[in-house]
C-alpha positions as CSV (number, residue, x, y, z in Angstrom):
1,X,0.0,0.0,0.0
2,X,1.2,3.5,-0.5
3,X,0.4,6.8,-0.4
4,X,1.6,10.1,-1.4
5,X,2.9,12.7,0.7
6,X,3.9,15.7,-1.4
7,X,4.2,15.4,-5.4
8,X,6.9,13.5,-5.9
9,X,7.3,11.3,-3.0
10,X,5.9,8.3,-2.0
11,X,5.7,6.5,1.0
12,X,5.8,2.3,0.8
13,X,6.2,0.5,4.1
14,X,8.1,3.1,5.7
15,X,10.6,4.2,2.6
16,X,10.3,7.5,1.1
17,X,11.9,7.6,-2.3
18,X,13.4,10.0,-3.7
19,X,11.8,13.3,-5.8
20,X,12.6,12.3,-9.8
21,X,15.2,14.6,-11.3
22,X,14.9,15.5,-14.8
23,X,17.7,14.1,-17.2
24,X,19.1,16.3,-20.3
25,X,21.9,15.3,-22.7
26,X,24.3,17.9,-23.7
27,X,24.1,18.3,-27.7
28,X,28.3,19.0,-27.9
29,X,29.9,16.4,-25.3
30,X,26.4,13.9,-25.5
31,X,27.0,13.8,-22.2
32,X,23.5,13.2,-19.9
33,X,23.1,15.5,-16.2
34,X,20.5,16.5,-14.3
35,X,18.3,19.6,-16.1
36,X,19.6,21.8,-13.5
37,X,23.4,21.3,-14.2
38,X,22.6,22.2,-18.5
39,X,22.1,25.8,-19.8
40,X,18.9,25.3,-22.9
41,X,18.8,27.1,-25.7
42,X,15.9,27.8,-27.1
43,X,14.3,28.7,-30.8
44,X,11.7,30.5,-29.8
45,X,8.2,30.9,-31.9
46,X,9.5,34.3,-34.2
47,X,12.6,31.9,-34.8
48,X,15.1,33.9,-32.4
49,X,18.1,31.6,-31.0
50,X,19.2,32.3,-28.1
51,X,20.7,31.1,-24.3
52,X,18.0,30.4,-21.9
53,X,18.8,29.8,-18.3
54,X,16.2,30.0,-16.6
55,X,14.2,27.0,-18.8
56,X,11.7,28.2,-19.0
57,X,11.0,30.2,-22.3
58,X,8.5,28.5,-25.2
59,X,9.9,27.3,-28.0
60,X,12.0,24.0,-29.0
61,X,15.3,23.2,-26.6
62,X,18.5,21.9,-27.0
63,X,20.9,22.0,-24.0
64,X,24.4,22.6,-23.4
65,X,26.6,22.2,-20.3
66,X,28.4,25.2,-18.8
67,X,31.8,24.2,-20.2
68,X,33.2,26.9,-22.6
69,X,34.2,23.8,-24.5
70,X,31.2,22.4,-25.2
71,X,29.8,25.5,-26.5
72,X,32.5,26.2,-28.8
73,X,32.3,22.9,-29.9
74,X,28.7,22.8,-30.4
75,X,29.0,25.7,-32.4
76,X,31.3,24.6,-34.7
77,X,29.8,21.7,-35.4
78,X,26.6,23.0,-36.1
79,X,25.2,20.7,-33.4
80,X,22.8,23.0,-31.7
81,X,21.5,23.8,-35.6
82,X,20.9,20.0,-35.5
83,X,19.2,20.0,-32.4
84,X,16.9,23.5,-33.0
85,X,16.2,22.2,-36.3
86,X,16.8,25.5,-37.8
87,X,19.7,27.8,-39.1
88,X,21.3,30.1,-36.7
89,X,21.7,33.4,-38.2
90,X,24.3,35.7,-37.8
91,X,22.8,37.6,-34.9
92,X,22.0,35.0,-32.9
93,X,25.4,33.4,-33.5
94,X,27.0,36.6,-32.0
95,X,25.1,36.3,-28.9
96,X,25.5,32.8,-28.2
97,X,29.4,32.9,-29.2
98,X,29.3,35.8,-26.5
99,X,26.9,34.3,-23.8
100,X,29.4,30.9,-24.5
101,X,32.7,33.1,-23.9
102,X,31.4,34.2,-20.5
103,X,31.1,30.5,-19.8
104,X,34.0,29.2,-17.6
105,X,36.2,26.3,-18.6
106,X,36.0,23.1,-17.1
107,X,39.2,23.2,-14.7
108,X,39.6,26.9,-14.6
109,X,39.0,26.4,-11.0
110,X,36.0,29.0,-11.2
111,X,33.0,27.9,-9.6
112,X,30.0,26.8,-11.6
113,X,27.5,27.1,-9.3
114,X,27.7,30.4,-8.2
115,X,28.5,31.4,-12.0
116,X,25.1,30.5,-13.0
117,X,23.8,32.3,-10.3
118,X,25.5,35.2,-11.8
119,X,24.0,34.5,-15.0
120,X,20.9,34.1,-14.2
121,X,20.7,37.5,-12.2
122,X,21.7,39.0,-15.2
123,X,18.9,37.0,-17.1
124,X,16.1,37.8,-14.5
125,X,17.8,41.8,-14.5
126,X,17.4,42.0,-18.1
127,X,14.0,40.9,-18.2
128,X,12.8,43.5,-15.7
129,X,14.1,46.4,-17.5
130,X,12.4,45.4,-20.5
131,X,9.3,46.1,-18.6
């Protein structure tokens, strides 16, 4: 018999088990991690490209991990153009060449964590002054 407790959780004779985490693969190193550790990008509706790290813009994803290498690499190959189904123009390029050089490399010794809270301040500043 079980029951649940909160979404998410269920409780079976005693055991709780744990909330399900969402699994991504990163388009560049095809590497799969939790949502939370990938960056999306997103083609939105109007066909923009563009970084979204928050997750939570419409459109069709394709995610990335924040490693400066997998960025460059996804870009180069055209994997993200693969993955969006759609031709990244120059624009858009630009801004996610730039959003990916902001990116720290894997070993730099830079923390992660509190980089993406960084750059999602920025994300959720930006959107407020559009408003």
């Amino acid at each position: 018999m079980s029951r649940s407790l909160t979404p998410g959780h269920q409780v079976e004779r005693g055991i709780v088990s744990p909330k399900h985490i969402p699994m991504r693969t990163c388009v560049a190193c095809r590497q799969s991690r939790p949502k939370r550790e990938l960056v999306r990008i997103v083609r939105t509706l109007d066909g923009q490209v563009m970084a979204d790290p928050t997750g939570k813009r419409a459109g069709r994803g394709a995610y990335l991990c924040w490693d400066r290498k997998c960025w460059e690499s996804a870009l180069k190959k055209k994997a993200l153009e693969s993955a969006l189904q759609t031709h990244i123009g120059r624009d858009d390029q630009v801004k996610l060449e730039e959003f990916g050089q902001s990116v720290p490399e894997s070993g730099s010794g830079l923390d992660v964590g509190s980089w993406r809270q960084q750059a999602l301040g920025q994300s959720r500043a930006g959107k407020r002054s559009r408003a």
